[in-house]
MIRONU-724065 format. One record per residue (C-alpha): x, y, z. Coordinates in nm, 3 decimals, padded with zeros to 5 digits. Each point is the difference from the previous one (the first is absolute). Last residue first. Layout:
// MIRONU-724065
<east:X; north:Y; up:Z>
...
END
This chain:
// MIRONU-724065
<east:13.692; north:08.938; up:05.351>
<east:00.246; north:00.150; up:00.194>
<east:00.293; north:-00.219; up:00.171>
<east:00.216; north:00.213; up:00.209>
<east:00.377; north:00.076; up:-00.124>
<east:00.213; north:-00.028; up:00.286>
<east:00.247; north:-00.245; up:-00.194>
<east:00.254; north:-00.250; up:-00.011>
<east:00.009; north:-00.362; up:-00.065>
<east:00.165; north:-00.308; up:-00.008>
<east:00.310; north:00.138; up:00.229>
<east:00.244; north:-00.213; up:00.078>
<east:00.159; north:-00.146; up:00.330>
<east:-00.177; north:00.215; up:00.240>
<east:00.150; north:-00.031; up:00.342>
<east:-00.276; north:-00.071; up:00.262>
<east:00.089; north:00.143; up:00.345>
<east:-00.203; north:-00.064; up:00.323>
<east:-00.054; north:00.232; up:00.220>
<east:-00.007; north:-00.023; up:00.428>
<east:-00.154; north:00.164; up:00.307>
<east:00.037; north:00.351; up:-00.153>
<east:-00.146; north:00.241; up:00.274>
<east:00.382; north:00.127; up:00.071>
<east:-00.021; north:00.183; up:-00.303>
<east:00.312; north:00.185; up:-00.071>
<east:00.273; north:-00.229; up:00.076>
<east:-00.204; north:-00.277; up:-00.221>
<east:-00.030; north:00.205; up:-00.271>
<east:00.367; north:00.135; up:00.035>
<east:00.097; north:-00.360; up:00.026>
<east:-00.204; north:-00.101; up:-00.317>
<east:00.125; north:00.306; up:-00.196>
<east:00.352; north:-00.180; up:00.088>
<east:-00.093; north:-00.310; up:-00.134>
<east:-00.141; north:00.136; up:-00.279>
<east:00.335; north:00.165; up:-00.120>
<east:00.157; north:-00.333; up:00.067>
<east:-00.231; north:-00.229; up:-00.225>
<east:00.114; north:00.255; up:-00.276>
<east:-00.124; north:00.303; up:-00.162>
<east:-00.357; north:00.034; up:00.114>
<east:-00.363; north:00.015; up:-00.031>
<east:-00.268; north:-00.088; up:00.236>
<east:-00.335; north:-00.141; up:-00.047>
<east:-00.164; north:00.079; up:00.341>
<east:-00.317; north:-00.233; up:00.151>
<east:-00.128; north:00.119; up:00.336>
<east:-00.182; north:-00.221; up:00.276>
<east:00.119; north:-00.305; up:-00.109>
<east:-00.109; north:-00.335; up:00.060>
<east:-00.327; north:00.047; up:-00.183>
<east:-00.200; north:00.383; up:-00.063>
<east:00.244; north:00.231; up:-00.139>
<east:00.096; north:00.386; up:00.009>
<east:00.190; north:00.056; up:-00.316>
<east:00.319; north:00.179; up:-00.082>
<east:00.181; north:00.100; up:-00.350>
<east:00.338; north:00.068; up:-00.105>
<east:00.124; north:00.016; up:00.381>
<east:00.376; north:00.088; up:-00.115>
<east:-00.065; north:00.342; up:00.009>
<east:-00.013; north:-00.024; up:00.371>
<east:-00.253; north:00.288; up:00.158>
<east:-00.342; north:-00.113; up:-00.080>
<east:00.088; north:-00.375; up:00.158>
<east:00.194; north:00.184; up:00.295>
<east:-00.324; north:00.212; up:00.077>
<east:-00.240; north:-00.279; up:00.025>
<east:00.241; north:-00.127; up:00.163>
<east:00.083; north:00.253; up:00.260>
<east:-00.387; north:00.060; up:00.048>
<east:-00.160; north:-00.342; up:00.058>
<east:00.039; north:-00.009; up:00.360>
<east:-00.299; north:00.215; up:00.059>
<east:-00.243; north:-00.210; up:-00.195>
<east:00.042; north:-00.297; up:00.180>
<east:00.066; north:-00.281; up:-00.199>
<east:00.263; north:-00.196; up:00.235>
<east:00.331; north:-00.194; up:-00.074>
<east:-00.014; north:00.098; up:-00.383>
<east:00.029; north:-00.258; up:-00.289>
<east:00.205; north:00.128; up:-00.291>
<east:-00.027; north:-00.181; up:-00.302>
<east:00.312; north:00.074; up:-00.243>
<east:-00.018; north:-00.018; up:-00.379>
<east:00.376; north:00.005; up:-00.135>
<east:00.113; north:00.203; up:-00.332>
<east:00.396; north:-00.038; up:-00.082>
<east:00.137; north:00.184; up:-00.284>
<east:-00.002; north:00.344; up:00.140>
<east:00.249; north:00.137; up:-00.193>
<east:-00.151; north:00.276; up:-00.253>
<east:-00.020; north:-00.284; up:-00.327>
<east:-00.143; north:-00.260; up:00.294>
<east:-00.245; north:00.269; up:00.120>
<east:-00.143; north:00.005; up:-00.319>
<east:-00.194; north:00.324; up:-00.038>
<east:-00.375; north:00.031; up:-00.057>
<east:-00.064; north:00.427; up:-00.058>
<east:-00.275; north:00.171; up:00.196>
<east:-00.342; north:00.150; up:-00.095>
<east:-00.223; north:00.051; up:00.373>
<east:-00.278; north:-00.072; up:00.126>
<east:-00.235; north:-00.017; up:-00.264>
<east:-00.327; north:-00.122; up:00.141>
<east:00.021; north:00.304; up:00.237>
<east:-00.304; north:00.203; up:-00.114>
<east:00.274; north:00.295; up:-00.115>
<east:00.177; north:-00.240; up:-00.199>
<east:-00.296; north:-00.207; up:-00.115>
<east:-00.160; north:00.361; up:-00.094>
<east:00.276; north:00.130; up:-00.179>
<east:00.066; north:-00.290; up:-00.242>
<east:-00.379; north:00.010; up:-00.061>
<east:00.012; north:00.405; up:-00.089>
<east:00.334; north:-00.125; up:-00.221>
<east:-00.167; north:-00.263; up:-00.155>
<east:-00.270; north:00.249; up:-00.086>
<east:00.213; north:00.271; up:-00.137>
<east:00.171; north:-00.253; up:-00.248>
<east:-00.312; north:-00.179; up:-00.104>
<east:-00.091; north:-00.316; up:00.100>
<east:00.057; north:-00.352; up:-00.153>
<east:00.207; north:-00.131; up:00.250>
<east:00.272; north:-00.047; up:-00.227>
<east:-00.049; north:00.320; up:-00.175>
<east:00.006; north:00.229; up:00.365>
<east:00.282; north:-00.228; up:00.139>
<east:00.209; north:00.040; up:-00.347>
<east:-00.113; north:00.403; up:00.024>
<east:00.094; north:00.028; up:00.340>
<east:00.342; north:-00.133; up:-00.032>
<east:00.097; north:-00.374; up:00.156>
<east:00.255; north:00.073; up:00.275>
<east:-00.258; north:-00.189; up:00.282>
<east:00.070; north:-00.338; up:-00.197>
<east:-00.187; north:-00.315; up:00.087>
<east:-00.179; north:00.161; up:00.248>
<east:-00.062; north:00.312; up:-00.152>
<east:-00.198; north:-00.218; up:-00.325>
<east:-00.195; north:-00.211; up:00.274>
<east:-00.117; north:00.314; up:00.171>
<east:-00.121; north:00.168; up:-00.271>
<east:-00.174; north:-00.302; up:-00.167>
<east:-00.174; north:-00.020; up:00.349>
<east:-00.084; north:00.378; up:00.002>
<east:-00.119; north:-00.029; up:-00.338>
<east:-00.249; north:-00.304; up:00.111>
<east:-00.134; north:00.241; up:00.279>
<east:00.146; north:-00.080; up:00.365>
<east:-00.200; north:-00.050; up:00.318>
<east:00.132; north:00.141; up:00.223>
<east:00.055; north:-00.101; up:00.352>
<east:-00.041; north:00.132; up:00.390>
<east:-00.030; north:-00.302; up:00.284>
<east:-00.108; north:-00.044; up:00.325>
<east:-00.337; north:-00.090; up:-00.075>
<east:00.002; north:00.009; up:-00.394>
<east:-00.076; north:00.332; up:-00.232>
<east:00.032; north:00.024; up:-00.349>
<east:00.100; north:00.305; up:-00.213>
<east:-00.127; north:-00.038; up:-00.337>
<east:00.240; north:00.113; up:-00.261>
<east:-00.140; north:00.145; up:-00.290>
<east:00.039; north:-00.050; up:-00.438>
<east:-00.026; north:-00.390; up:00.004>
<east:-00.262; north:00.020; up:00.299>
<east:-00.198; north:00.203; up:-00.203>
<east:-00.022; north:-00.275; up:-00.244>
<east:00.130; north:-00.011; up:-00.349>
END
């Protein structure tokens, strides 16, 4: 094995921070990802590490922030939401002090399942998850109450869902 196997090398890019990941810490990653309730001991065989040392790797992608966070995958269609839409939002002007009330709307509506800023048409990209065509509706009134900076958004219902994930692809 090579050192690099065993220690992480920190690697440094104008403008950007990264690590570089051992071959454990990949294995670790892609085991959590498919299923963060897997015990340390199955994550520690299946990566071939021992128990403590998974755990001291689990630790350290936590604490470096590779791991953000373990959470649960519902089906918003078994909870009610059944409807998922993407919506591009283009604004009226990009100056950075009119960009407060939605930047704060989009982190404040539970709907808002995820939120991009965009290059193209659009200058923000939301995939948004409801219970009906009416409940968005009336979250796109209150968006459009509340951020006078919207010039227009365009709504794309999705009809069905080929795939779901925010696993990341490690090799």
């Amino acid at each position: 094995m090579t050192s690099q196997e065993f220690f992480p090398i920190y690697i440094q890019v104008p403008g950007k921070f990264f690590m570089s990941l051992t071959k454990a810490d990949r294995e670790i990653l892609k085991l959590m990802q498919h299923d963060a309730t897997i015990t340390l001991n199955e994550l520690a065989d299946r990566a071939g590490l021992s128990p403590s040392s998974a755990q001291r790797r689990l630790q350290k992608l936590r604490e470096d922030k590779v791991i953000l966070r373990d959470v649960s995958i519902v089906d918003p269609k078994k909870v009610g939401m059944a409807v998922s839409m993407l919506v591009e939002v283009e604004l009226e002007r990009d100056r950075p002090e009119l960009m407060p009330p939605l930047l704060r709307w989009v982190a404040e509506t539970p709907e808002v399942q995820e939120a991009w800023g965009t290059s193209g048409r659009g200058d923000f990209t939301l995939v948004i998850v409801v219970q009906s065509v009416e409940h968005f509706d009336a979250l796109a009134d209150r968006m459009m109450e509340m951020n006078p900076n919207i010039r227009k958004f365009t709504t794309s219902v999705v009809l069905k869902t080929l795939k779901r994930t925010l696993a990341v692809h490690i090799e």
